[in-house]
SERO-471308 format. One record per residue (C-alpha): x, y, z; residue number from 1. Coordinates in Angstrom, 3 decimals. Layout:
<recs>
<rec xx="X" yy="Y" zz="Z" nr="NUM"/>
...
</recs>
This chain:
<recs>
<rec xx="0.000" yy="0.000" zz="0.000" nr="1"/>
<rec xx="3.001" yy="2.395" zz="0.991" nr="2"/>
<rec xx="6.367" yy="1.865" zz="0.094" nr="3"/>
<rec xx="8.703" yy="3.647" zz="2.439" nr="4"/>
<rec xx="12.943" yy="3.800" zz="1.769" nr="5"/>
<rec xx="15.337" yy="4.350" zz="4.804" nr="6"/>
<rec xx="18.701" yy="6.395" zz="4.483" nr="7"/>
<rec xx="21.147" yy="8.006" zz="6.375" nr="8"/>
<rec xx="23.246" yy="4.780" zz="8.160" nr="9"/>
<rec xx="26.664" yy="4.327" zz="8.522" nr="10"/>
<rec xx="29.336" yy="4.485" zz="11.147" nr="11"/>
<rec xx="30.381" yy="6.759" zz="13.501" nr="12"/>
<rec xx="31.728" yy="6.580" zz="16.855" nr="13"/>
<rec xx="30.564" yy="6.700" zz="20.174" nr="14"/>
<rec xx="29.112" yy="10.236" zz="20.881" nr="15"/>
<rec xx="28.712" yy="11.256" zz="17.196" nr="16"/>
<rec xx="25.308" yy="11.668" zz="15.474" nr="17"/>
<rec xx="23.249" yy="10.432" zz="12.062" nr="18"/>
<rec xx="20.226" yy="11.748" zz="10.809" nr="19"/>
<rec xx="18.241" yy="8.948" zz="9.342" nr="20"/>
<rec xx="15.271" yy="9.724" zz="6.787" nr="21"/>
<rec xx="11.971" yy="7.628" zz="5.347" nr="22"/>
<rec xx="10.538" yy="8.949" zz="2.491" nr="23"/>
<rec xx="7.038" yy="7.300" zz="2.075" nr="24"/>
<rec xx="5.672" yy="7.471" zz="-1.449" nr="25"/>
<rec xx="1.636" yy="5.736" zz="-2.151" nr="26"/>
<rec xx="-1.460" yy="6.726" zz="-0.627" nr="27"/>
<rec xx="-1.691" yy="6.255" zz="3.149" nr="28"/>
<rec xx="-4.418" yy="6.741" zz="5.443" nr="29"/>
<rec xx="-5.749" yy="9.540" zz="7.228" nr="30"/>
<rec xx="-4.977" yy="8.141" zz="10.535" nr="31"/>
<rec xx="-1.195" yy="6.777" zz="10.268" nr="32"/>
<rec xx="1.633" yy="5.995" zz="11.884" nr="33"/>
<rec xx="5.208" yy="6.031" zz="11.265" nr="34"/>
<rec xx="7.829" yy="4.278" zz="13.272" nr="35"/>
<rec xx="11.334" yy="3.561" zz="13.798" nr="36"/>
<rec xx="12.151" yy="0.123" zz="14.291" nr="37"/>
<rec xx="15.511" yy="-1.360" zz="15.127" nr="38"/>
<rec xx="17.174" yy="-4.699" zz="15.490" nr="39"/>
<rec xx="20.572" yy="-5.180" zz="16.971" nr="40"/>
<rec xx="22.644" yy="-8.476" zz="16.172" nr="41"/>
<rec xx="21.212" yy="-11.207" zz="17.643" nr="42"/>
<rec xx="18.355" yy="-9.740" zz="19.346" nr="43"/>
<rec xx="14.370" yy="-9.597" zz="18.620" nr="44"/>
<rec xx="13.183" yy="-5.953" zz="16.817" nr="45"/>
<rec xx="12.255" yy="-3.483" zz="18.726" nr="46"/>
<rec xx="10.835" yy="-0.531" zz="18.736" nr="47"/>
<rec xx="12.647" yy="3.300" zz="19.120" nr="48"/>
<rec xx="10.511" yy="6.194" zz="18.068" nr="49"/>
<rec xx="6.685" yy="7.065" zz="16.314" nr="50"/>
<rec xx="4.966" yy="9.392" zz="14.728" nr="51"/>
<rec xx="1.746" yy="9.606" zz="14.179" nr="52"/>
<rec xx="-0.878" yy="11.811" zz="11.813" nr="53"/>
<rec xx="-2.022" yy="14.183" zz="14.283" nr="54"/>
<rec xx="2.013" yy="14.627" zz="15.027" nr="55"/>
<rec xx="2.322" yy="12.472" zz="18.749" nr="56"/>
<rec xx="5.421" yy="11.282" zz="18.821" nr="57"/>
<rec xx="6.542" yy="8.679" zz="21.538" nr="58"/>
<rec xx="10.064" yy="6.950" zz="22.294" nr="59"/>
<rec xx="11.930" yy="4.036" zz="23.601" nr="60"/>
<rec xx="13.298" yy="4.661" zz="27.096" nr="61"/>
<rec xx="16.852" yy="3.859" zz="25.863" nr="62"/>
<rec xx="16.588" yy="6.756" zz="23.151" nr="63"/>
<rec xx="14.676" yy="9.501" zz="25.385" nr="64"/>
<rec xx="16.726" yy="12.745" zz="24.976" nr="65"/>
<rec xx="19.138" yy="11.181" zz="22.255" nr="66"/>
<rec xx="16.703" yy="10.411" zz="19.592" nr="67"/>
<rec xx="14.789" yy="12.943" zz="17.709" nr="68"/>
<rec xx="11.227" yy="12.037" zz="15.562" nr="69"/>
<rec xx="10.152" yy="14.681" zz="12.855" nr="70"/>
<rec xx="8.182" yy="14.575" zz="9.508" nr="71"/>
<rec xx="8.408" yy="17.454" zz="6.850" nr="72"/>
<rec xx="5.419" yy="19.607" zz="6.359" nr="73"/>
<rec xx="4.122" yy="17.336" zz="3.491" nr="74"/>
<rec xx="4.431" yy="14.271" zz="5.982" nr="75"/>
<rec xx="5.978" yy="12.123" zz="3.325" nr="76"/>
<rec xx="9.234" yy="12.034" zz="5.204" nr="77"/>
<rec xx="9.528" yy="11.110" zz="8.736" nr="78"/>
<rec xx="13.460" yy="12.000" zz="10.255" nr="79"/>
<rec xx="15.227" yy="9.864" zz="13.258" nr="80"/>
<rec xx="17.917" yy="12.923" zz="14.050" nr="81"/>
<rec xx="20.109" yy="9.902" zz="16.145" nr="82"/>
<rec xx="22.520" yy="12.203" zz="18.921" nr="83"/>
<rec xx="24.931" yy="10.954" zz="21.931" nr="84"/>
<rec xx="24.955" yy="7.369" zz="19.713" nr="85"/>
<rec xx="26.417" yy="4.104" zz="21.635" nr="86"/>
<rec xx="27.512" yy="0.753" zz="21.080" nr="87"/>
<rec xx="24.091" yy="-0.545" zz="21.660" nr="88"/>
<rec xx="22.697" yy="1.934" zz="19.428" nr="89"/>
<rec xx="25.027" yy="-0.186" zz="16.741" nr="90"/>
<rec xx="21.326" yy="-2.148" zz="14.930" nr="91"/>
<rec xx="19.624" yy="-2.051" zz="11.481" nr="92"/>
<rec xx="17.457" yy="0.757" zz="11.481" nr="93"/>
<rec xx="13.748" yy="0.445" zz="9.728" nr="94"/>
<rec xx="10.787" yy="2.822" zz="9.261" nr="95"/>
<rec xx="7.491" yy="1.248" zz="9.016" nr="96"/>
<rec xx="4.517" yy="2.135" zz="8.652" nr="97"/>
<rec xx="0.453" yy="1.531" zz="9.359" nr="98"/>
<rec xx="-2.822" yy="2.887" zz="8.434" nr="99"/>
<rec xx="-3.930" yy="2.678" zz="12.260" nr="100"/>
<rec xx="-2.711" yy="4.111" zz="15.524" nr="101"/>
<rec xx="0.471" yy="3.676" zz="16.400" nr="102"/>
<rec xx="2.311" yy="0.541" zz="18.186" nr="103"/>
<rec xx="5.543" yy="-0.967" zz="19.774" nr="104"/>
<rec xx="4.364" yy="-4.037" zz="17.690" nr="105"/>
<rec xx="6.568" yy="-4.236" zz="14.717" nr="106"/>
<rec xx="3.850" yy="-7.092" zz="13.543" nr="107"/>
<rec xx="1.546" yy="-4.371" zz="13.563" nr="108"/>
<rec xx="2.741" yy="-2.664" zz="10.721" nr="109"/>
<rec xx="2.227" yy="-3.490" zz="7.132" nr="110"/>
<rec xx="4.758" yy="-1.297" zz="5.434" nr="111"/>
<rec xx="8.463" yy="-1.813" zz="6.132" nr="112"/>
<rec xx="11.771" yy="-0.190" zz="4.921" nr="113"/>
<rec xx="14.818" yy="-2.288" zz="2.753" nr="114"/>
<rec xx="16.266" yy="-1.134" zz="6.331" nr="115"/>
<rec xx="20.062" yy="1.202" zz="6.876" nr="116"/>
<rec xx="22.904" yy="0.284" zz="9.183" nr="117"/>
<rec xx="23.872" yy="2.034" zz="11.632" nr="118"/>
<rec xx="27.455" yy="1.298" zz="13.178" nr="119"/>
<rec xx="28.550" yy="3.133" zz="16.528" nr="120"/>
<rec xx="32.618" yy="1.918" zz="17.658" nr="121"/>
</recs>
């Protein structure tokens, strides 16, 4: 329904920042949501940051005051500004996204990103 590409991985090191972007393109629905997953090696997805249509954004606990969630004014690009990054930030990074309220339930979502690395050494 809505096909969504991830940018903005790569490495940096401990303390540095990345700015990761989704750009959604296709017809979504009024009431949306837009998150952030991540999945570090060897461990189960989880969920960092969401925004929704009406603009609520919530976070992870481990990225509160780090981690950044925006969208541009035509909401067809939602922005994980990534500050302070650590070793367990280190993860493939995905957007996804749902034509429902948002949840920490990656299986929620029916709309996923090719995903982009992010390395912090």
């Amino acid at each position: 329904h809505v096909q969504l590409v991830e940018s903005g991985g790569g490495q940096v090191q401990t303390g540095g920042s990345l700015r990761l972007s989704c750009v959604r393109s296709g017809a979504i629905s009024n009431n949306y949501c837009v998150g952030w997953f991540r999945q570090r090696p060897g461990k189960a997805r989880e969920g960092v940051a969401s925004i929704d249509s009406d603009g609520t954004i919530s976070y992870a606990n481990s990225v509160k005051g780090r981690f950044t969630i925006s969208q541009n004014n035509g909401k067809n690009t939602v922005y994980l500004q990534m500050n302070s990054l650590k070793t367990v930030d280190t993860a493939m990074y995905y957007c996804a996204a749902r034509a429902d309220w948002c949840s920490r339930n990656g299986a929620d979502f029916g709309s996923w990103g090719q995903g982009t690395q992010v390395t912090v050494s």
